[in-house]
C-alpha positions as CSV (number, residue, x, y, z in Angstrom):
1,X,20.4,-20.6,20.7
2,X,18.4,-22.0,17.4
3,X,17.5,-20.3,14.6
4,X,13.7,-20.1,15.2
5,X,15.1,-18.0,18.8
6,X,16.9,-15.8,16.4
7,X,14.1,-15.3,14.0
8,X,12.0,-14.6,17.0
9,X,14.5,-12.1,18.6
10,X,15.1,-10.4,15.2
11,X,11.0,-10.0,14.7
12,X,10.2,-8.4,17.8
13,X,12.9,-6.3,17.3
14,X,11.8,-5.0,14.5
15,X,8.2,-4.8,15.7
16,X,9.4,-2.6,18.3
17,X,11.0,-0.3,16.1
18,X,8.8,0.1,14.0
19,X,6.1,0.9,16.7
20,X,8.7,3.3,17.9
21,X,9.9,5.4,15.0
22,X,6.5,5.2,13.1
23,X,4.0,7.9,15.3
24,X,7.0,10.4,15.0
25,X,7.6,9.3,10.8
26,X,4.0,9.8,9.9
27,X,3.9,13.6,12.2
28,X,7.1,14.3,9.8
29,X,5.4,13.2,7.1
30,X,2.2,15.1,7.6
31,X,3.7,18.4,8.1
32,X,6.4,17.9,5.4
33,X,3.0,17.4,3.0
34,X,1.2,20.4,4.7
35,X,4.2,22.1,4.1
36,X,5.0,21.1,0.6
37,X,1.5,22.3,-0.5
38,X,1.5,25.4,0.9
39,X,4.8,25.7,-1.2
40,X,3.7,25.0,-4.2
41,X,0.4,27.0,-3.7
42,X,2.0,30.3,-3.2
43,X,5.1,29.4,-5.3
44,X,7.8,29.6,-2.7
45,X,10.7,27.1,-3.3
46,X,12.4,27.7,-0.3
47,X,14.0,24.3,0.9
48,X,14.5,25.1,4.5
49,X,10.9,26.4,5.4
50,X,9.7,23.1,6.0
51,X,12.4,22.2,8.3
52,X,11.4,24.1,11.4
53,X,8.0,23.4,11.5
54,X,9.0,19.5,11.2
55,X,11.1,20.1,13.9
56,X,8.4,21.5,16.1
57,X,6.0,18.9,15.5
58,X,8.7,16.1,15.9
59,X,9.1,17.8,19.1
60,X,5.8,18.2,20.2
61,X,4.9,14.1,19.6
62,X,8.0,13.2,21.3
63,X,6.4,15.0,24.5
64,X,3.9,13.8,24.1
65,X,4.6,9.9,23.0
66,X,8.3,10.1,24.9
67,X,6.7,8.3,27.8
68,X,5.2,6.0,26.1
69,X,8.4,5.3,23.8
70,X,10.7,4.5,27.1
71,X,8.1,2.1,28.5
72,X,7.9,0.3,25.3
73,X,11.6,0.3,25.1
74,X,12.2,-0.8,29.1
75,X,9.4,-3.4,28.6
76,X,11.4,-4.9,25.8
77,X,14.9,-5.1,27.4
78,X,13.4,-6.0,30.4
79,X,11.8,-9.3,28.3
80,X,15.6,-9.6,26.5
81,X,17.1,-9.8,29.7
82,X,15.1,-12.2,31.0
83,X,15.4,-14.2,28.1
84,X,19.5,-14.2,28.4
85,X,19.6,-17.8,30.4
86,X,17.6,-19.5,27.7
87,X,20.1,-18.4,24.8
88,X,23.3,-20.6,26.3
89,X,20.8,-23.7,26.4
């Protein structure tokens, strides 16, 4: 195995994660902004109000987007896998 293999392995790694984690990040993000402005609108400094409603939404996109995760997650360990004869070369 070379290092340009390696490189190339460690990037689509990452690639995948990213594509992974970032639909269900950006929901948390939303909602913790929604949240945070409402806050400081009416002047409520309570730290655990925005955690249910993140919760919720996190839940909601991963029924949504779950599917859709596992493919992209099968697809890539299905191209790994393949790939495992060309690493003893």
């Amino acid at each position: 195995m070379d290092t340009a293999m390696v490189v190339d392995l460690g990037r689509e790694s990452l690639f995948v994660a990213v594509m992974i984690a970032s639909p269900m990040l950006a929901i948390a993000l939303a909602v913790g902004l929604l949240i945070g402005i409402v806050q400081a609108a009416t002047s409520i400094n309570e730290m655990t109000l925005s955690f249910i409603p993140k919760l919720a939404a996190l839940v909601i996109v991963l029924m949504i987007l779950g599917s859709w995760q596992i493919s992209v997650l099968v697809d890539f360990t299905r191209r790994l896998f393949e790939r495992i004869p060309t690493f003893f070369m």
